[in-house]
C-alpha positions as CSV (number, residue, x, y, z in Angstrom):
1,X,-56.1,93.6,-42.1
2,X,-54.3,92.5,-45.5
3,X,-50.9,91.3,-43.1
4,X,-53.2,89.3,-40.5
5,X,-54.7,87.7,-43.1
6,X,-51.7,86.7,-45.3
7,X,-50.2,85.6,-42.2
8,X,-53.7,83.0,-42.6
9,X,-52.5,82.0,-45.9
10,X,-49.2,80.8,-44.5
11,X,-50.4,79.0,-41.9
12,X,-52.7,76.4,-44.3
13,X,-49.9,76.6,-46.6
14,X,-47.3,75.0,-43.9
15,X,-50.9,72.9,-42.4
16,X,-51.2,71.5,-45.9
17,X,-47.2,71.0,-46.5
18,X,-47.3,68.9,-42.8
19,X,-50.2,67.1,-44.4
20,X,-48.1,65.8,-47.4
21,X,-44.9,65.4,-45.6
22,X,-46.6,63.0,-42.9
23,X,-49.8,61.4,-44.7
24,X,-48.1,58.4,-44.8
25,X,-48.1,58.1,-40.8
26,X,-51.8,58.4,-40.7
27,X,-52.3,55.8,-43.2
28,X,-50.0,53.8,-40.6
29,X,-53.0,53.8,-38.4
30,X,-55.0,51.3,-40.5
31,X,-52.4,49.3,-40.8
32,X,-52.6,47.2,-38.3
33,X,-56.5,46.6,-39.1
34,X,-55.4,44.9,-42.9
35,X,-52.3,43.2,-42.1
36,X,-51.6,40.8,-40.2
37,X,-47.7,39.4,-38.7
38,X,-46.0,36.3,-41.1
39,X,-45.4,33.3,-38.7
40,X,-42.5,32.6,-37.2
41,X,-39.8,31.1,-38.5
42,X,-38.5,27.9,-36.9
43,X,-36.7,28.9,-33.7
44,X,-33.5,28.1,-32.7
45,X,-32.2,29.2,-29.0
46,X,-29.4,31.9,-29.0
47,X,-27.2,33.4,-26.4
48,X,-28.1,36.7,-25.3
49,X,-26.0,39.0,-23.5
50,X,-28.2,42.0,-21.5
51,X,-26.3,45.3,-21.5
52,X,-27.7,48.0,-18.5
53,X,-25.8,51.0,-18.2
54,X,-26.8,52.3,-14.9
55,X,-25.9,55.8,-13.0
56,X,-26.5,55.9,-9.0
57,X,-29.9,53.3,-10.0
58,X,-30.0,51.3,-6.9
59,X,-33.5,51.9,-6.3
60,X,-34.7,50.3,-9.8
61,X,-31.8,48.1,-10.9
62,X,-32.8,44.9,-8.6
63,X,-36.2,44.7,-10.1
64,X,-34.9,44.9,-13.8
65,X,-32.2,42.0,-12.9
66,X,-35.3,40.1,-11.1
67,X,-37.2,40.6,-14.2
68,X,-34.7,38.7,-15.8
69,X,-33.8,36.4,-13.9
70,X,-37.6,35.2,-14.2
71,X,-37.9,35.0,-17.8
72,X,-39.1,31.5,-19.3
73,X,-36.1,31.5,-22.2
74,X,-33.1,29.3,-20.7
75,X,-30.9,31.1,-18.1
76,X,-27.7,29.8,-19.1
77,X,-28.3,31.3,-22.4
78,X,-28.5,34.8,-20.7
79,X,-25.7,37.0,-18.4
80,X,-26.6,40.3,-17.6
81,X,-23.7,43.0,-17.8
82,X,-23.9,46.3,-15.5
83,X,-22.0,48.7,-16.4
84,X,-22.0,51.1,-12.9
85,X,-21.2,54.2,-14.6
86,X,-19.8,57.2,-12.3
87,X,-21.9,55.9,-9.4
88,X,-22.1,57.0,-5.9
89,X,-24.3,54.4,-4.4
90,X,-24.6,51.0,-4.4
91,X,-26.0,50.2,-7.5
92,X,-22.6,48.2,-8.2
93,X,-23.2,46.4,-4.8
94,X,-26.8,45.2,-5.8
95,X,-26.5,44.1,-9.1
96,X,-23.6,41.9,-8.1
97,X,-25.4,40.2,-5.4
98,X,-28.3,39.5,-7.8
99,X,-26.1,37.7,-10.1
100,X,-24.9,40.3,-12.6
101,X,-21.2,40.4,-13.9
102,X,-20.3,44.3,-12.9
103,X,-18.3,46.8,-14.3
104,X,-17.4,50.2,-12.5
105,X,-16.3,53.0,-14.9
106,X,-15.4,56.5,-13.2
107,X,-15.2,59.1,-16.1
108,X,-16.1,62.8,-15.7
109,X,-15.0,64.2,-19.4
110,X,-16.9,61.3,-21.7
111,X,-20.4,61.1,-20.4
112,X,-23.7,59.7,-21.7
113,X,-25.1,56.4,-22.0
114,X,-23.2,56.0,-25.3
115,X,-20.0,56.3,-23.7
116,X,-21.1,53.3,-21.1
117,X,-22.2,51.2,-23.9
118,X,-19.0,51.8,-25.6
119,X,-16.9,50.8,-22.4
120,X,-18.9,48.2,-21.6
121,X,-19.0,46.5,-24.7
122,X,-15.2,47.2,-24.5
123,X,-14.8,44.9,-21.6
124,X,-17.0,41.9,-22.7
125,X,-14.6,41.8,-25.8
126,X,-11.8,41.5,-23.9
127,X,-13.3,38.7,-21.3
128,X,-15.8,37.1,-23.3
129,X,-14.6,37.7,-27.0
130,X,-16.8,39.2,-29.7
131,X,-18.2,36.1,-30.9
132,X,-19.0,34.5,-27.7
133,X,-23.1,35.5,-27.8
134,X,-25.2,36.3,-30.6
135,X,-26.7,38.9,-29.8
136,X,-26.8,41.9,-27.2
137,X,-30.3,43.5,-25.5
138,X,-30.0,47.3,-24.5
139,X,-32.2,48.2,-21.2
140,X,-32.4,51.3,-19.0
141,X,-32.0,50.4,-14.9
142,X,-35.2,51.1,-14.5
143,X,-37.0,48.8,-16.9
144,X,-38.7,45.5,-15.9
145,X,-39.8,42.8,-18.8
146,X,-42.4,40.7,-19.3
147,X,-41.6,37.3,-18.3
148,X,-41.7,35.8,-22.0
149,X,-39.7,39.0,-23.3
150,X,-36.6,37.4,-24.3
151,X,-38.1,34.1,-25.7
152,X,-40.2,36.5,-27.8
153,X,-37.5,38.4,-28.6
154,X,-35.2,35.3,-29.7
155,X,-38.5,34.3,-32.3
156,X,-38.4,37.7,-34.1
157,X,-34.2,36.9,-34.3
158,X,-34.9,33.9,-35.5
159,X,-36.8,35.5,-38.5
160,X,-33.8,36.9,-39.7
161,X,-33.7,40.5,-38.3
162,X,-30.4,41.7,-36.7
163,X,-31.6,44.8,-35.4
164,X,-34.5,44.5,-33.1
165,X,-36.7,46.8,-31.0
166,X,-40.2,46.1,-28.8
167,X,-43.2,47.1,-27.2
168,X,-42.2,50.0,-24.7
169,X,-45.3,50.3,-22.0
170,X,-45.4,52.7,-18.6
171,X,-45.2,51.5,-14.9
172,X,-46.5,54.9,-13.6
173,X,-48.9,56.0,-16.7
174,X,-51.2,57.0,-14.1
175,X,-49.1,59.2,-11.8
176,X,-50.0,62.4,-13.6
177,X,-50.7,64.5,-17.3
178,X,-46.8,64.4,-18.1
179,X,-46.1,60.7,-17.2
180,X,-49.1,59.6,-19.6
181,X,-48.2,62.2,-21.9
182,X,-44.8,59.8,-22.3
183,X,-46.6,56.7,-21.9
184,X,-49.1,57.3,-24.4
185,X,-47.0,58.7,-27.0
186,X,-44.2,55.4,-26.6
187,X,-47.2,53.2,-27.3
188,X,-48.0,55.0,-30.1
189,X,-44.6,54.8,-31.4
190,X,-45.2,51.6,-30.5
191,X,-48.0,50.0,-32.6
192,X,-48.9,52.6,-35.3
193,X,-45.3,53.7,-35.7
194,X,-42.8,50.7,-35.7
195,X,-45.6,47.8,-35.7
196,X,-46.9,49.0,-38.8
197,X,-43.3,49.8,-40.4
198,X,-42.9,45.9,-40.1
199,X,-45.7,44.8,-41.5
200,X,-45.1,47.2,-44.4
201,X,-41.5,45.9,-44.7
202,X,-39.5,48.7,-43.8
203,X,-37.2,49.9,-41.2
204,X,-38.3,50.5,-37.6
205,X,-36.8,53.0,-35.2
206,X,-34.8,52.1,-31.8
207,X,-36.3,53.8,-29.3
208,X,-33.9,54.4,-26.2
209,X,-34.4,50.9,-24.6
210,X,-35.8,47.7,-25.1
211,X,-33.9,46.9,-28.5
212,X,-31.4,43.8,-29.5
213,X,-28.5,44.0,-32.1
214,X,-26.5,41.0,-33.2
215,X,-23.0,40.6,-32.3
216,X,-22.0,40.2,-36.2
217,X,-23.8,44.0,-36.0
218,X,-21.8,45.8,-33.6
219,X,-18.4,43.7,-35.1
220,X,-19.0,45.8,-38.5
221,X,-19.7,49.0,-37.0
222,X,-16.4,48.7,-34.6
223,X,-17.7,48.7,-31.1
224,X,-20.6,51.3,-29.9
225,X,-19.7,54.4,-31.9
226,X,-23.1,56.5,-30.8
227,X,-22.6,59.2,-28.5
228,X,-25.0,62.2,-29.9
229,X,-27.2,63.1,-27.3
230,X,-29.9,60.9,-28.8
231,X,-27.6,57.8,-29.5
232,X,-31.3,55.5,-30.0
233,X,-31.7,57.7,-33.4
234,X,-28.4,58.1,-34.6
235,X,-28.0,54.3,-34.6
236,X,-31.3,54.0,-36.2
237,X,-30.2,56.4,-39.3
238,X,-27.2,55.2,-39.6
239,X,-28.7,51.5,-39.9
240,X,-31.4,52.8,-42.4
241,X,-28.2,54.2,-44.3
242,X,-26.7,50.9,-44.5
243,X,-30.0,49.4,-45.6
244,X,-30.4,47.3,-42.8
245,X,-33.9,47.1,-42.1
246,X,-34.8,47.7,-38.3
247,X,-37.9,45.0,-37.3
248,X,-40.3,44.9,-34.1
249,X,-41.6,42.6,-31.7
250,X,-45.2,43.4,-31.1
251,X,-45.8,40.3,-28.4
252,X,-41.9,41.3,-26.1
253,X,-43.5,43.6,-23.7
254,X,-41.1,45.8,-20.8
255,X,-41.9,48.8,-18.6
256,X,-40.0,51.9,-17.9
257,X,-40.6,54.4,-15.6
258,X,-41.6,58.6,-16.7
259,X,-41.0,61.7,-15.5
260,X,-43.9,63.3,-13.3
261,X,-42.5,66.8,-12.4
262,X,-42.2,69.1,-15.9
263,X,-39.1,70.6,-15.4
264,X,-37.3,67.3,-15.5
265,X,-39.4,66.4,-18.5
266,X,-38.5,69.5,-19.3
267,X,-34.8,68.8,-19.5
268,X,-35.3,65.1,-20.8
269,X,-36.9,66.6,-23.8
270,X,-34.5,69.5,-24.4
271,X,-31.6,67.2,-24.7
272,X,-33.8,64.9,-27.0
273,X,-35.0,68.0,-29.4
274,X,-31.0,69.0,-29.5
275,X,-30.3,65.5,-30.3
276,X,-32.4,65.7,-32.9
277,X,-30.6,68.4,-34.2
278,X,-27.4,66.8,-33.4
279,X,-28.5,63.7,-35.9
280,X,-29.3,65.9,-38.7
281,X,-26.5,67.6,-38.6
282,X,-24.5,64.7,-39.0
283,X,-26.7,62.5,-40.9
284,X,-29.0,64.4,-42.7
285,X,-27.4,65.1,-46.1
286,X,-26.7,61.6,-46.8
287,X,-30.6,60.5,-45.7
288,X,-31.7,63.1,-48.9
289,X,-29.2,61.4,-50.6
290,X,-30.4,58.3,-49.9
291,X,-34.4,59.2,-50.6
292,X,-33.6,60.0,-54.0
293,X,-30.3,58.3,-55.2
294,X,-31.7,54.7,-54.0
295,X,-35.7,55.5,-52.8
296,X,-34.9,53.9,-49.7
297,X,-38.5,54.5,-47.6
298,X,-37.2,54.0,-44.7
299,X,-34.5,57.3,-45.4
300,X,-37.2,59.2,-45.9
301,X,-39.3,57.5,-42.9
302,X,-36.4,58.8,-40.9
303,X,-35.6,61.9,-42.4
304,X,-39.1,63.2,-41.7
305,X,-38.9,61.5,-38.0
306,X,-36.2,63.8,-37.1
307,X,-36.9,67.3,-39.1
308,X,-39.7,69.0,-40.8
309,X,-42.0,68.4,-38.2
310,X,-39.6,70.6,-36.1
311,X,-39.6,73.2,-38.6
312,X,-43.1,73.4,-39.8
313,X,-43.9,73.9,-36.3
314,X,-41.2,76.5,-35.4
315,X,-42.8,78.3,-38.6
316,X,-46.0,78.4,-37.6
317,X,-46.0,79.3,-34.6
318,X,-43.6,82.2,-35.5
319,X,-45.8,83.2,-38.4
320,X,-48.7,83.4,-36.0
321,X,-47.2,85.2,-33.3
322,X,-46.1,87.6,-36.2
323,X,-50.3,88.0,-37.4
324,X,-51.2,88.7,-33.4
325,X,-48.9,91.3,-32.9
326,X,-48.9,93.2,-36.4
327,X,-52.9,92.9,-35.9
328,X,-52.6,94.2,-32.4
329,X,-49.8,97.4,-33.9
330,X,-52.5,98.1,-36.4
331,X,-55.8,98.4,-34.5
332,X,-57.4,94.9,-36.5
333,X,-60.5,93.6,-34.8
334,X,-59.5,91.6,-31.9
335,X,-61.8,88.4,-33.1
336,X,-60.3,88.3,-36.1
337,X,-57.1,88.3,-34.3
338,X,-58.2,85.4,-32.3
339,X,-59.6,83.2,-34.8
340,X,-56.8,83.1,-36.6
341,X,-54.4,82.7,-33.6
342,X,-56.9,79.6,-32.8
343,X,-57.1,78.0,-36.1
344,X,-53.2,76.7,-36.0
345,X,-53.3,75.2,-32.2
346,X,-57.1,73.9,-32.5
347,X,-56.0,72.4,-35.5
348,X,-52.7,70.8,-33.9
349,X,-54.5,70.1,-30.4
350,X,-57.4,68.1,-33.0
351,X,-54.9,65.8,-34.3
352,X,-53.2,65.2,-31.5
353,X,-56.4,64.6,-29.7
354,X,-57.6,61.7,-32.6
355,X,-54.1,60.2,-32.7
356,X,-53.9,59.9,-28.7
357,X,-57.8,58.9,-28.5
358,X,-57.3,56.0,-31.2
359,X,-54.3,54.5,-29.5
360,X,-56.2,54.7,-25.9
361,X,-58.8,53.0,-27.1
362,X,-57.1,50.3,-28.8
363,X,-54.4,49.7,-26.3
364,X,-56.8,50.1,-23.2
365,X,-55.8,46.8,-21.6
366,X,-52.5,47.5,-21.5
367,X,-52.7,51.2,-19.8
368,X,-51.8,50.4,-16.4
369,X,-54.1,53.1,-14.2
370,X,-58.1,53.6,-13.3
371,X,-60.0,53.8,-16.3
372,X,-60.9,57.8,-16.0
373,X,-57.5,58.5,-16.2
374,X,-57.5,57.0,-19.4
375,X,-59.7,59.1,-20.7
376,X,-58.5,62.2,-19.2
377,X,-55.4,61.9,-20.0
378,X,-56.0,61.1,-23.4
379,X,-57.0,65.2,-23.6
380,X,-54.1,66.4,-21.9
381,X,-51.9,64.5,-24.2
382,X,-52.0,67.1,-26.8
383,X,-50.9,69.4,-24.2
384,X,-48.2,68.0,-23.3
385,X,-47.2,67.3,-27.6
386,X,-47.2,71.2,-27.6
387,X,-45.2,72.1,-24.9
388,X,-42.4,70.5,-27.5
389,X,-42.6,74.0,-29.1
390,X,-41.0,75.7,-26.1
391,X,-38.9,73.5,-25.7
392,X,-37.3,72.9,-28.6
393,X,-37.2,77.3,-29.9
394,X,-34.6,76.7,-26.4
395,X,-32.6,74.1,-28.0
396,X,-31.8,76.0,-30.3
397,X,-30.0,78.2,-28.3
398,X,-28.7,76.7,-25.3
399,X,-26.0,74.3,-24.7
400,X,-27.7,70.9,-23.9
401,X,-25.2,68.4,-21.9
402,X,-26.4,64.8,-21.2
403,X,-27.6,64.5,-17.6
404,X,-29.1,61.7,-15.9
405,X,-32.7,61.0,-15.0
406,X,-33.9,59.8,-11.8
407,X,-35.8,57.1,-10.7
408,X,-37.1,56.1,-7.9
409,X,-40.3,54.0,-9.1
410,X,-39.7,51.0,-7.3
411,X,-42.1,47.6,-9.2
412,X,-41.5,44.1,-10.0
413,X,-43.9,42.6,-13.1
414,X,-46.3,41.0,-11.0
415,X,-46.5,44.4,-8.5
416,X,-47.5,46.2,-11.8
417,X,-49.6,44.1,-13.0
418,X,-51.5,44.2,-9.7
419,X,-51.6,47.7,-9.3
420,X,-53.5,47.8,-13.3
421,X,-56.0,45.1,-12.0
422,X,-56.5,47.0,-8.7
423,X,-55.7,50.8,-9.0
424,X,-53.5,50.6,-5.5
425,X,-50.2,51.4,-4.8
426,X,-48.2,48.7,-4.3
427,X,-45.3,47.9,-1.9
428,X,-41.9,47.7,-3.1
429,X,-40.1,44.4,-3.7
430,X,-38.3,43.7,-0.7
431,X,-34.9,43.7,-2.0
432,X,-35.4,47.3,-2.6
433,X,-36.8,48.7,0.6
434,X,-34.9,51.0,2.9
C-alpha cells in the first residue's frame, strides 16, 4: 500500500513540475484574444526563389508548381527550383514541363531532405550566384498555397524578419483519427504556438515546410548545414542561438497532406522523436547556456520544445507502470490500483482534450471536413498525442534512418476548397490523372 501510494506522490510531483515548466504555453492561448498584429511596414517587392526537394512525388508535385504559378505576387519575381532527389519516376519530367528549373541528384550514402537542400542550394550558387534573390521559400512536393501566400509572405519580409514561417493547414484532415490528429496539432502549433510567439516578440519555430530565409541568412551560415533527422528544429535552435528572432505569418496560408495508416505515422514520428534527441544532443548545452548567461526566452522557449516534455512523460508513465505492478506483487486492492493508474492519463487525455477543443473551435472555418468530424476528432486527438509515448521509449533504442513519406493526395486550391464547402471528394487536376 505505502509503495502504490508513493508511486502517487511522484506522479503530482512530475504533473506539477510539467505545470511550471510549460505554464507559459497555456498563457499563449489568451494571447491572441489581447493582442493584436502591428501594421505592415511599407512593402517593397522582392525576388523569391521556391526550393522543393522532391523524392518519386509525381503524383503531388504538379499541383504545388500550379499553386504557384497562380499566386497574385509578380511571376517574374518567382522561379521554382526542383531538386529531383534519387527519383525513379517522373517527377523530374513534370516539374520541367510546368515551368520549374530541375535538378536531378542520385545519392544513396547522404540522404534526407537536408542533404537536397544542401545540393540544391549548391547549384543555384553556382548558376544564379548567392545574391541573385532575396530570399528562398522551403516547401514539401506535396504542398499547395493559398493564392496570396507569397504576397503575404513578402509583407511579413518587409517588416524586417529574415527568418519566416506560416500558417500550416491539412488537405485530408478529414480522412481519418491520425490525419486530424496531425492537422489539428500543426494548427495549433500554428496560432497558439508561433502566432502568439510573435505578438509577444520572440522567436518562432520552423516547422518542416512553409518557411522563408533570406539569402544574406543562408550566406552567413555557409550553405544548408542541417542534416539531423529533424533539420526544421535544428535550424530553429540554432537561429534562437544566434539571436535571430524567428517571426510568423498568420494571413500566408498552404496545405500539406497527412498520413492516414499508423504505422507510417508511426515511422514519421519515430524519426521526429529521434530527431529530437538528435537536436539536444548537439544543441542543448549551449540553449541552458543561453537561458541563463543572456535570458534569451526564446532558448528556453526551445529548450522546453524539444526536451522535458519527453522526459516528464517517459517518467511518468514508468513510475506508474512501476505502482501497477508492485500493487499487483503485493495483493493491494485492485481499485486503488486503478485509480491511480487513471489519474496520470485522465489527467494528460484532459489537457489534451481542452487544448485540441479550443483550437477546433476557434479555427472551425478553416478545418476542411463535415462538421461531425470536427468534433469527433477533436476527442481522438488526445489519443493520438499519447501514442507519442510508445513511440518515442523506441527511439530510444532503435536506429532511426530518414525515409521518405508517400503521397498520393492529389488537390489543387480551388479542389480543396470545394471539397470543405461540400464534403465530396473531388477529382484530381487533370495534369495529374493516370
Amino acid at each position: 500500500m505505502e509503495i502504490v501510494e508513493i508511486t502517487r506522490k511522484i506522479n503530482w510531483v512530475l504533473a506539477i513540475v510539467f505545470l511550471v515548466c510549460y505554464a507559459y504555453q497555456f498563457f499563449y492561448i489568451v494571447v491572441p484574444l489581447f493582442f493584436k498584429s502591428r501594421k505592415h511596414k511599407k512593402t517593397v517587392n522582392h525576388r523569391f526563389a521556391v526550393l522543393i526537394p522532391a523524392r518519386n512525388e509525381s503524383a503531388v508535385i504538379g499541383n504545388l508548381i500550379e499553386s504557384i504559378r497562380n499566386q497574385i505576387y509578380k511571376s517574374d519575381l518567382i522561379t521554382v527550383f526542383v531538386i529531383a532527389d534519387n527519383c525513379s519516376d517522373g517527377t523530374a519530367e513534370i516539374a520541367r514541363k510546368l515551368g520549374a528549373v530541375v535538378y536531378e541528384r542520385f545519392n544513396t550514402k547522404e540522404i534526407g531532405k537536408g542533404h537536397a537542400l544542401e545540393n540544391l542550394y549548391d547549384h543555384i550558387v553556382k548558376d544564379y550566384g548567392d545574391a541573385f534573390f532575396d530570399a528562398y521559400m522551403v516547401f514539401d512536393a506535396d504542398n499547395v498555397l493559398a493564392p496570396n501566400y507569397i504576397s503575404e509572405m513578402n509583407k511579413s519580409f518587409c517588416d524586417g524578419y529574415e527568418v519566416l514561417t506560416s500558417y500550416r493547414n491539412s488537405k485530408n484532415y478529414g480522412d481519418n483519427w491520425i490525419s486530424a490528429g496531425y492537422g489539428l496539432w500543426f494548427l495549433r502549433e500554428s496560432v497558439y504556438l508561433n502566432y502568439a510567439r510573435m505578438l509577444l516578440h520572440t522567436g518562432c519555430a520552423v516547422s518542416g515546410t512553409g518557411f522563408l530565409f533570406a539569402s544574406s541568412v543562408i550566406r552567413e551560415m555557409g550553405g544548408w548545414k542541417f542534416f539531423l533527422l529533424t533539420e526544421d528544429i535544428e535550424f530553429s535552435v540554432c537561429n534562437a542561438l544566434k539571436g535571430r528572432k524567428i517571426g510568423y505569418c498568420k494571413d500566408a496560408h498552404f496545405y500539406d497532406e497527412q498520413p492516414t495508416k499508423f504505422s507510417q505515422s508511426w515511422n514519421q514520428r519515430m524519426r521526429w522523436a529521434k530527431g529530437f534527441l538528435q537536436v539536444w544532443k548537439k544543441y542543448g548545452r549551449g540553449l541552458i547556456r543561453n537561458v541563463f548567461s543572456k535570458k534569451s526566452f526564446t532558448c528556453y522557449d526551445m529548450t522546453m520544445t524539444i526536451f522535458p516534455a519527453l522526459v516528464i512523460s517517459l517518467l511518468t508513465v514508468l513510475n506508474t507502470l512501476f505502482g501497477v505492478f508492485a500493487g499487483w506483487f503485493l495483493k493491494v486492492n485492485g481499485l486503488l490500483i486503478f485509480r491511480n493508474f487513471l489519474e496520470p492519463f485522465s489527467g494528460m487525455y484532459f489537457t489534451l482534450l481542452v487544448i485540441g477543443a479550443i483550437t477546433t473551435v476557434t479555427q472551425w472555418k478553416n478545418i476542411h471536413c463535415k462538421w461531425y468530424k470536427k468534433a469527433l476528432y477533436t476527442f481522438t486527438f488526445p489519443i493520438f498525442m499519447l501514442t507519442y509515448i510508445p513511440i518515442t521509449i523506441a527511439a530510444l533504442f532503435k536506429k532511426v534512418e530518414w525515409t521518405p513519406t508517400e503521397h498520393s493526395r492529389v488537390k489543387s486550391f480551388d479542389e480543396i476548397q470545394l471539397s470543405a464547402c461540400s464534403g465530396k471528394k473531388t477529382k484530381p487536376s487533370s495534369y495529374n490523372r493516370s
